[in-house]
C-alpha positions in Angstrom: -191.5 -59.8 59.8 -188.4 -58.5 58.2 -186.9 -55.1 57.6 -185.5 -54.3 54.0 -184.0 -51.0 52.8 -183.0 -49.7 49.4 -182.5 -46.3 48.0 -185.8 -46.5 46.6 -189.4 -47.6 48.1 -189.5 -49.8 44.7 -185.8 -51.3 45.2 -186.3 -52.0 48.9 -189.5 -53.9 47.7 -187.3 -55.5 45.2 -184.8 -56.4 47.3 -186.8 -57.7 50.2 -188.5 -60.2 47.6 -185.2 -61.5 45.9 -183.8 -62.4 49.4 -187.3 -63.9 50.3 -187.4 -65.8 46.6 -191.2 -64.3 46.9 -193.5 -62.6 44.1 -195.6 -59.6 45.6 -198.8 -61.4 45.5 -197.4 -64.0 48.1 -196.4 -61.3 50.8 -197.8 -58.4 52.6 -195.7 -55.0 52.5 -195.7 -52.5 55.6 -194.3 -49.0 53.4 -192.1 -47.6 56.8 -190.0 -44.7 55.6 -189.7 -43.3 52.0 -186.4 -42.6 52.4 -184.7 -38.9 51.8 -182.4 -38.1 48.4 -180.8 -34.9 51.3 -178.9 -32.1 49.8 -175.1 -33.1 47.5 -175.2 -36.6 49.5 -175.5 -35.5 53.1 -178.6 -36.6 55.2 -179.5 -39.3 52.5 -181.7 -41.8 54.1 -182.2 -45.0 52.4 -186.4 -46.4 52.3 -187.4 -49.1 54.1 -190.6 -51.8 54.5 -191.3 -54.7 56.5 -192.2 -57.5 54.0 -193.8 -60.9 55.8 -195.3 -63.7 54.5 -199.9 -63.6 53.6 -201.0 -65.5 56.5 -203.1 -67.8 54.5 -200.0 -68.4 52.4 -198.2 -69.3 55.6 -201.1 -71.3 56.8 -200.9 -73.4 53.6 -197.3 -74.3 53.7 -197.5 -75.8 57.3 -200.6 -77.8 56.8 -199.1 -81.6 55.9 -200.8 -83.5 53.2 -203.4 -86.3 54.0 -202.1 -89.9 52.4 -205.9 -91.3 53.5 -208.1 -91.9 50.6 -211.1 -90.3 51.3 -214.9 -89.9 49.7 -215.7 -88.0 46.7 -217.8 -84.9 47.2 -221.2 -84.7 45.1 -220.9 -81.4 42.5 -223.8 -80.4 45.1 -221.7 -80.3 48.2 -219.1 -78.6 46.5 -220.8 -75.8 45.3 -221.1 -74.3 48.7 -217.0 -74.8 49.3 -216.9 -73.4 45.7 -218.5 -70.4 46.5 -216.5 -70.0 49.6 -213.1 -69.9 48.0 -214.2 -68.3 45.4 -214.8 -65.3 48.2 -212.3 -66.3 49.7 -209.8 -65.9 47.1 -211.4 -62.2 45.9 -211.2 -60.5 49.4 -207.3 -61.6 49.5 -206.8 -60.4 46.2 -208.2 -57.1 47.5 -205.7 -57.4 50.1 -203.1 -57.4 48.0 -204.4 -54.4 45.8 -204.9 -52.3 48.5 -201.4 -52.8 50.2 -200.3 -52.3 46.2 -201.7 -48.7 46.1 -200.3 -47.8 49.2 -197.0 -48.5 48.0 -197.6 -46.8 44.7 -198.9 -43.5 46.4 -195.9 -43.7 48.6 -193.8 -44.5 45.5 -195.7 -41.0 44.0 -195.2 -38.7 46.9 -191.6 -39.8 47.2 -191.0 -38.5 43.6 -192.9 -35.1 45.0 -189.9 -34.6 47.2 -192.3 -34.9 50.0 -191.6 -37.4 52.9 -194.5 -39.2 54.3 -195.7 -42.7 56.0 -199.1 -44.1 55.0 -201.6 -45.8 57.1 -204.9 -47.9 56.3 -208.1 -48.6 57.2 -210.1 -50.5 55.1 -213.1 -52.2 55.8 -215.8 -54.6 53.4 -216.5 -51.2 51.6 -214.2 -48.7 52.2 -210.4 -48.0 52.6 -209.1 -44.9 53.5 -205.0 -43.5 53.0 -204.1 -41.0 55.7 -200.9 -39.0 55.1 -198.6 -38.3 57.7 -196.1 -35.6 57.1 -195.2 -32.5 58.0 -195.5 -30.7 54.3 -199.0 -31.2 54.5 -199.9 -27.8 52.8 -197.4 -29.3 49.9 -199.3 -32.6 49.8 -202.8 -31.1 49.8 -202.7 -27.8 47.6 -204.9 -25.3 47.1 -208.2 -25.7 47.6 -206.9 -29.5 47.9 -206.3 -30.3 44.5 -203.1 -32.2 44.8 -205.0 -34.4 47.4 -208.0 -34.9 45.1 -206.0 -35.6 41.7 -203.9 -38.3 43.9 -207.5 -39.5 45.1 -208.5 -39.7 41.2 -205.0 -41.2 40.3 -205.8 -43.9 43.0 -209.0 -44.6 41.7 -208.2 -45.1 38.5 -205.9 -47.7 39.9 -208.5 -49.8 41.8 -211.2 -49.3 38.5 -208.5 -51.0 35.8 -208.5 -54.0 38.7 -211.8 -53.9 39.2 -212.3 -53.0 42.8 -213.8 -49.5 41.7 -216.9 -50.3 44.3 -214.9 -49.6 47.2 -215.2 -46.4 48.2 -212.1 -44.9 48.9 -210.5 -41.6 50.6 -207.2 -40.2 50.5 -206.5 -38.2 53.4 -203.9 -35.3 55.3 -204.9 -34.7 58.9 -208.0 -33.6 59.5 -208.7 -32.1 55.7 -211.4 -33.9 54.4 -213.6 -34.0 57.7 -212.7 -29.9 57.7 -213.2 -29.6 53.8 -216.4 -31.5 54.4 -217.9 -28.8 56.9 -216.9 -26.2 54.4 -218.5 -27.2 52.0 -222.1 -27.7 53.7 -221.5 -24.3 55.0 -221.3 -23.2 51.5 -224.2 -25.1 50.2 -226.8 -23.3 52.7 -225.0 -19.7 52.6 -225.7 -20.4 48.5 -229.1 -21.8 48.8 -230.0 -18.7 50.8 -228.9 -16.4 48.5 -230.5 -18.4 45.6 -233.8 -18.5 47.4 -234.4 -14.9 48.4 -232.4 -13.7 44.4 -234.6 -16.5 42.7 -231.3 -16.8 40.7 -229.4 -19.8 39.9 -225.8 -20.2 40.6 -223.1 -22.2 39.0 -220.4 -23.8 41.5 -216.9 -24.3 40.4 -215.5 -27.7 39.2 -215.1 -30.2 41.9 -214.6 -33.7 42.7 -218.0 -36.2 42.4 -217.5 -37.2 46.5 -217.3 -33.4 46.7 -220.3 -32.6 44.4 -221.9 -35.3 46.8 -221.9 -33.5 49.5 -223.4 -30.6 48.0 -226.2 -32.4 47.1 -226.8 -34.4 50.3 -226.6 -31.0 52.2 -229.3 -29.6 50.2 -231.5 -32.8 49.4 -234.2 -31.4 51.9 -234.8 -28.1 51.4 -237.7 -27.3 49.2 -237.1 -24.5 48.2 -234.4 -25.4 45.8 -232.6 -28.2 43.2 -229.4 -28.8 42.6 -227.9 -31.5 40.2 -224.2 -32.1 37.9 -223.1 -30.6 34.7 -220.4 -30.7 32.2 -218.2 -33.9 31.7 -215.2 -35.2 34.1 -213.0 -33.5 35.6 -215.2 -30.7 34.7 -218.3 -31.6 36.1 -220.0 -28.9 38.6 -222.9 -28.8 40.9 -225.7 -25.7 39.6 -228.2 -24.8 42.5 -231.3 -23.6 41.1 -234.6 -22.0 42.5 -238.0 -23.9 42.6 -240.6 -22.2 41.4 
C-alpha cells in the first residue's frame, strides 16, 4: 500500500497512478484526508489516499504461464467457468464503482469547504457511505436535504453504470437511524389524527426511501391508506381514511 498526496483528492489520485503506471480500474483507492485550502496560505494541508494494487490483479501477474499442452474443454464444460467469470468479473467491476463514488462524494464535499473521511460497508445488496466530520449540521442540512440530494446525486451515479439495484445510503452519524424513528413517529401521530378527523392529509415532499418508511409504518393499520403522488423530486406520501 502506498501513500500519495496532492493538493487535490483528484491530483493525489492522479499522481499516485502516474508513479504506479496504473489506470483506476487496476487499483483500489483508500480516500484518507481531503486535504484543507486554510485561510491566505496558512494551515494548507495537502489530500492524501493510499492507492494498492486489485488483489485479483496481483494474483494474475504472479501466476507463471503453463508451457504443457493440455485438453480442449467441450463448449459444455465451459459454460459453467463462463458463467463464473462472467460473475466474477461484474462483482469486481462493482468494486471498482463503489470505491469510484466514494472518491467522487469526497471529491464533492471537498468543494463544500467541508472536511470529511468516508467509510464503506457494502455487502451483495447494499453499500452504505458514513461521513465523518465534525460540520455535520453543514453536511446534513435542514431537515437533511443536503444529505438526501448527495444520496440522489450518488444514485444517479451507480443508475448511468448500471448498479442502480444496490440499495444504497449515505450517512452522518446517527441521522438516518434517528430520521428514521422520526419519521414513524410522525406516521402514527398523523394516522391518528386522520382516523378520529376522517380527513386526509398531504405530507410534504420527501425522498422515495423516506416515503418508504411511511408506508411500511402504516402498512397494518386498517383503518387507513397511504400511497405516492406527484412526480420526482416532488413526489409525497397522502394518508387517507378508510371508509
Amino acid at each position: 500500500m502506498s501513500k500519495y498526496e496532492g493538493w487535490t483528492i483528484s491530483e493525489a489520485i492522479e499522481n499516485g497512478l502516474a508513479a504506479m503506471h496504473k489506470g483506476k480500474a487496476d487499483v483500489k483507492i483508500t480516500v484518507l484526508t481531503t486535504g484543507k485550502k486554510g485561510f491566505l496560505g496558512i494551515g494548507k494541508k495537502q489530500a492524501a489516499v493510499n492507492i494498492e494494487l486489485n488483489p485479483e490483479i496481483t494474483k494474475n501477474q504472479a501466476q507463471p504461464t503453463d508451457s504443457v499442452q493440455e485438453k480442449v474443454p467441450s463448449e459444455q464444460e465451459n459454460k459453467p467457468k463462463e458463467d463464473s467469470l462472467d460473475k466474477k468479473k461484474k462483482m469486481e467491476e462493482k468494486d471498482i464503482i463503489i470505491h469510484q463514488l466514494g472518491y467522487y462524494l469526497a471529491d464533492i464535499t471537498e468543494k463544500m469547504g467541508i472536511e470529511t473521511s468516508i467509510t464503506v460497508d457494502q455487502g451483495a445488496r447494499y453499500v452504505v457511505y458514513s461521513f465523518n466530520t465534525e460540520q455535520e449540521g453543514a453536511l446534513i442540512g435542514k431537515h437533511g436535504r443536503i444529505l438526501n440530494a448527495l444520496q440522489v446525486l450518488a444514485q444517479n451515479y451507480l443508475t448511468q453504470r448500471n448498479f442502480n439495484k444496490l440499495k444504497l445510503t449515505l450517512d452522518v452519524g446517527e441521522y438516518r437511524r434517528n430520521r428514521q424513528r422520526t419519521l414513524e413517529r410522525l406516521a402514527q401521530n398523523i394516522a391518528q389524527d386522520v382516523i378520529m378527523r376522517k380527513e386526509t392529509v398531504h405530507l410534504d415532499v420527501m425522498p422515495s426511501f423516506e416515503r418508504k418508511i411511511i408506508h411500511a409504518s402504516l402498512a397494518h393499520n386498517k383503518h387507513v391508506k397511504t400511497y405516492s403522488r406527484g412526480r420526482e423530486p416532488h413526489r409525497y406520501v397522502i394518508i387517507e381514511p378508510v371508509d
